[in-house]
C-alpha positions as CSV (number, residue, x, y, z in Angstrom):
1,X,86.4,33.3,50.8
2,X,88.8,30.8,51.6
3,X,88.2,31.7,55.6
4,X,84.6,31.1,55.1
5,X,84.5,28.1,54.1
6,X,86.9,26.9,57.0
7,X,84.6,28.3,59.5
8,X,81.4,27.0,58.0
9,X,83.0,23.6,58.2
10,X,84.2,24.2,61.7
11,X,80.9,25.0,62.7
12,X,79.2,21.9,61.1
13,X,81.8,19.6,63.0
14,X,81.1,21.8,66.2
15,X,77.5,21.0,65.9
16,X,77.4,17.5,64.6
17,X,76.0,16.2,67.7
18,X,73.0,17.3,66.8
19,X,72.5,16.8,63.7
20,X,72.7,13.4,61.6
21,X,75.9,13.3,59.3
22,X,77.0,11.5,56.2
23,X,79.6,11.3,54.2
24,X,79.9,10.0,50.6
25,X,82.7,9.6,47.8
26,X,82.0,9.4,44.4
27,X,83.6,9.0,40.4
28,X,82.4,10.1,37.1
29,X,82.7,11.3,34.0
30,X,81.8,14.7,32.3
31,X,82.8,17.3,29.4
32,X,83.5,20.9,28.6
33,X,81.2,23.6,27.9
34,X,84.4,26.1,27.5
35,X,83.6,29.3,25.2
36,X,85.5,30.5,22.5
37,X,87.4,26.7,21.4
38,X,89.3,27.6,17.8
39,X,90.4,24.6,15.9
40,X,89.0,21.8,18.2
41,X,86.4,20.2,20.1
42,X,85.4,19.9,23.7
43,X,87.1,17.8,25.9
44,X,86.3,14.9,28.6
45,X,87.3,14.9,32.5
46,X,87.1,12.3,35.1
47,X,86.6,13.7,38.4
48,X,86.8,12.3,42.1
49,X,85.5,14.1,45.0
50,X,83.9,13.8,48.6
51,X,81.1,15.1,50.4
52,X,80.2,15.6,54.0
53,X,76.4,15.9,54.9
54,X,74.6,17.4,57.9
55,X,71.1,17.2,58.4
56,X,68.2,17.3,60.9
57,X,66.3,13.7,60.1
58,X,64.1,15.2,57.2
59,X,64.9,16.0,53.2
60,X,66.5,19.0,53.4
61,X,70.6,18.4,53.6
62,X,73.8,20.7,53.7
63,X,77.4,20.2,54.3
64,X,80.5,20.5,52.1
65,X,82.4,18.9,48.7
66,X,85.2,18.4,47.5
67,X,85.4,17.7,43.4
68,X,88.9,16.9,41.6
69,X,89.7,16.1,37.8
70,X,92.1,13.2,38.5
71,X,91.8,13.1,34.5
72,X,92.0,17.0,33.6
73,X,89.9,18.6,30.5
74,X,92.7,17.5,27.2
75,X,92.3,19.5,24.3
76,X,93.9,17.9,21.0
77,X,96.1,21.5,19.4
78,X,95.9,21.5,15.7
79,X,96.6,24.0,12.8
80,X,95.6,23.8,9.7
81,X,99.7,24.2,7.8
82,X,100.6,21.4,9.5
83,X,99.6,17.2,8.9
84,X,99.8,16.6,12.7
85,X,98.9,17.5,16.0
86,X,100.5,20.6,17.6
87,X,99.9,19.1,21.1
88,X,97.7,18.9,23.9
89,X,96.2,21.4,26.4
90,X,95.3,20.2,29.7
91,X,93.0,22.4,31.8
92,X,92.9,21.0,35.6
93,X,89.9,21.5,37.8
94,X,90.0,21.6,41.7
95,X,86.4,22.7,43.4
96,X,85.4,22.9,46.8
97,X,82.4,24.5,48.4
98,X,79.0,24.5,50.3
99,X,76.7,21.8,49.2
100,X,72.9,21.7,49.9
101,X,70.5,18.6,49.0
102,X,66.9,17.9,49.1
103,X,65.6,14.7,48.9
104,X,61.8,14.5,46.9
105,X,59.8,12.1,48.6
106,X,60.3,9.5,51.7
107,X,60.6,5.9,52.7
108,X,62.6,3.1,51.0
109,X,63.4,2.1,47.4
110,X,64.7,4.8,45.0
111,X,64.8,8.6,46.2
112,X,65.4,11.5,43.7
113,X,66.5,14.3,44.8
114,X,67.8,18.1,43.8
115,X,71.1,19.6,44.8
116,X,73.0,23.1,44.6
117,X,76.3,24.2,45.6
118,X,78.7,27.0,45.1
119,X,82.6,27.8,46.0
120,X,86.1,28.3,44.3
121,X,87.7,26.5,41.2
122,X,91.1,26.4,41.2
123,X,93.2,25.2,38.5
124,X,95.9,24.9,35.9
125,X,96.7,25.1,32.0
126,X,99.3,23.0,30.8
127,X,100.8,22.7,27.0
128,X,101.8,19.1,26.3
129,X,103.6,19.9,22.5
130,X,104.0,16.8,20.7
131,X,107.5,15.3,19.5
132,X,106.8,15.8,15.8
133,X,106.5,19.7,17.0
134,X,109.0,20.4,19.3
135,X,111.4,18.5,16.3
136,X,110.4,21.0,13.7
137,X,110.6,24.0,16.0
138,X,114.1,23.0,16.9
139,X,115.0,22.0,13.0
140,X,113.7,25.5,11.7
141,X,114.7,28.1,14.8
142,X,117.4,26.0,16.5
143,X,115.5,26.4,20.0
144,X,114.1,23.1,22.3
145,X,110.4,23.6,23.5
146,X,109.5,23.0,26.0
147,X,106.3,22.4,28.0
148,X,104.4,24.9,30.0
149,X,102.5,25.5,32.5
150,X,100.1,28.3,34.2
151,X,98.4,28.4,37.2
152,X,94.7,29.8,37.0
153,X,93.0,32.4,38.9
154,X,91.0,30.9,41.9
155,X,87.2,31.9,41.0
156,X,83.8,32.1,42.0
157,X,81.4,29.6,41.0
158,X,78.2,27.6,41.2
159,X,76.5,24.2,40.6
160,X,73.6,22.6,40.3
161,X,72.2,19.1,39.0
162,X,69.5,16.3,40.5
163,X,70.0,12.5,41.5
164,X,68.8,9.6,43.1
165,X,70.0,7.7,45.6
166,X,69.0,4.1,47.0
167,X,69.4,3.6,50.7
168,X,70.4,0.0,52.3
169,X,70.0,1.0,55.8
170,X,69.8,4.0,58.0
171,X,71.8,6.8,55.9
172,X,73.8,4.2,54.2
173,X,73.6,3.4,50.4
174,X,74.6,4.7,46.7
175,X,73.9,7.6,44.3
176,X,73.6,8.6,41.2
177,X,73.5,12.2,39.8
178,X,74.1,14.9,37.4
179,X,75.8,18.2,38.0
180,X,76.1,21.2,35.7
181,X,79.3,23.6,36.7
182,X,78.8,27.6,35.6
183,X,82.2,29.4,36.1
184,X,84.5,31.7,34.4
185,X,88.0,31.1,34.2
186,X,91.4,33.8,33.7
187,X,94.9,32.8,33.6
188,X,97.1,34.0,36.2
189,X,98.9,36.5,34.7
190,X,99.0,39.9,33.5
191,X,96.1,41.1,31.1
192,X,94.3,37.4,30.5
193,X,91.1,37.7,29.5
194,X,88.4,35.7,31.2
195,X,86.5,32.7,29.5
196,X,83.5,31.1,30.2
197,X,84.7,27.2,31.4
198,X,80.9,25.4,32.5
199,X,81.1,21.8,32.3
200,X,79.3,18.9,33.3
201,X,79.5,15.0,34.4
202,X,77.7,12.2,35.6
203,X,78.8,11.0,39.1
204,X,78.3,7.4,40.4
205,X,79.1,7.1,44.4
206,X,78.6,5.7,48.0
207,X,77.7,7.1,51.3
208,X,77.7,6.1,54.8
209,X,76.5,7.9,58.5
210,X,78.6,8.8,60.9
C-alpha cells in the first residue's frame, strides 16, 4: 500500500506540467468516535496536515494529504475504588492518503465544495499514570510504574466531509471544512482485538498554486 501511494505521487509530480497544482496547509480541531470507551468520555485532538492538489482548470480536484494529531486523542483513566484519576491514555493519529475535491459551483466569492479521501492510519497508545497512582502502586506492591507505550497497527481507512473555500486570486485563498474519519484500529501485538476509532474535526487552512 505504502508503494502505491509513492508512485501515485510520483506520477502527479511527473505530470504537473500539465495540470494546475495547489498546495494548502491547514489546523483544526475534532473528537473521538472510538467504540467500546468504559469509564470515560470521548476525547479531543488537534490535528495539522498538508495537501497537494492537481487539477485540469475545472471543479473536479485530486492529489494527496497529509493529517497529524500534533495534540493526540487524551482519555482521562478512572475507576470507580479510587478518589482520583488512574491516568491518561493518549491515542496518536498519523494519516496519509489520496485526496479528491469537487468544487459546486464557479466564479468568485464563496465556493462550497465535497471532498473524499482514503489511505493508512498509523499510530500509537500511550499510558500517562498519574503520580498519586504510581505512589500507591509502589506503597502496596513495592514496584515503580512506569509508563507505556504501543505502537498500532497501520490500517486501512477512509474519509469524507464538505467545505468552502474563498479564493483571492488565481488558486490562491482559504478554506474551511469538515471531515468525518471511518477506521478500525488494533494494537500491535499478539491477539489485540480491533476497535472501531472514527473521529471527526473542523479544519481552518490556506492554499496557494504552484
Amino acid at each position: 500500500m505504502k508503494k502505491l501511494f509513492l508512485v501515485l505521487f510520483t506520477l502527479f509530480l511527473f505530470v504537473g506540467n500539465v495540470f494546475s497544482q495547489s498546495i494548502g496547509a491547514f489546523v483544526g480541531y475534532g473528537t473521538s468516535a472510538f467504540s467500546d470507551l468504559e469509564n470515560t468520555d470521548q476525547a479531543g485532538y488537534v490535528p495539522v496536515g498538508a495537501h497537494i492538489l492537481f487539477g485540469t482548470g475545472g471543479n473536479f480536484e485530486i492529489g494527496a494529504e497529509i493529517n497529524y494529531a500534533a495534540v493526540p486523542f487524551t482519555f482521562d483513566v478512572q475507576d470507580p475504588r479510587y478518589d482520583f484519576s488512574l491516568g491518561e491514555t493518549k491515542i496518536g493519529q498519523l494519516y496519509y492518503g489520496a485526496l479528491a475535491k469537487f468544487k459546486i459551483g464557479s466564479g468568485g466569492g464563496i465556493l462550497p465544495y465535497i471532498r473524499g479521501g482514503a489511505g493508512l492510519y498509523t499510530g500509537s497508545i500511550k499510558m500517562e499514570y498519574s503520580e498519586e497512582f504510581k505512589k500507591m502502586y509502589e506503597e502496596s506492591l513495592g514496584i515503580t510504574l512506569e509508563d507505556q507505550e504501543t505502537d498500532l497497527k497501520s490500517a486501512f481507512g477512509f474519509n469524507v466531509g464538505g467545505g468552502a473555500e474563498i479564493d483571492f486570486s488565481s488558486n490562491n485563498g482559504i478554506f474551511a471544512e469538515f471531515v468525518y474519519h471511518f477506521v478500525k484500529r488494533e494494537l500491535d501485538k499478539e491477539g489485540a482485538e480491533s476497535f472501531t476509532a472514527n473521529n471527526w474535526a473542523f479544519h481552518v487552512g490556506f492554499h496557494f498554486g504552484l
